[in-house]
Phi, psi and omega in degrees: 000166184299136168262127178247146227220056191235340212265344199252005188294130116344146211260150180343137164317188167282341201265332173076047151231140198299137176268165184298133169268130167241171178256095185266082172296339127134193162288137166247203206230143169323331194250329158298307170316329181306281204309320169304307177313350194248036184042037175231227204336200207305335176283346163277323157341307174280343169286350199270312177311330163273299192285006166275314172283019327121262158306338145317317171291330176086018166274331166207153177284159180293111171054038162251010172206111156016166181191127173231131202257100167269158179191161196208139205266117179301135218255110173323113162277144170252131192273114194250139172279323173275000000 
């Protein structure tokens, strides 16, 4: 599941502008980081899914504050015969 980061936010700059929440999903496999990028399958799923929850909690207004999504692409093995 997403590790979410809203509860560690500092309350708003002098500037009044809201800091960012992030959502750390953590490594994934190359052909999912695609698909999030492309706004589909399951890592989007889970991103949509933290930020309902989130707003459910009253930790953030409905589309008033930044999301920032890390996710990190898991590094190909390669199978070398030599």
């Amino acid at each position: 599941m997403a590790t979410t980061r809203a509860d560690e936010v500092p309350a708003p700059t002098p500037d009044n502008r809201p800091r960012p929440i992030l959502v750390d999903l953590g490594k994934k496999k190359r052909r999912l980081c695609k698909k999030l990028r492309d706004g589909r399958g399951p890592l989007m799923d889970d991103v949509i899914d933290s930020i309902r929850e989130l707003e459910d909690d009253g930790q953030i207004k409905a589309g008033a504050q930044p999301v920032l999504v890390i996710v990190t692409e898991k590094r190909r093995r390669r199978n070398r015969m030599f």
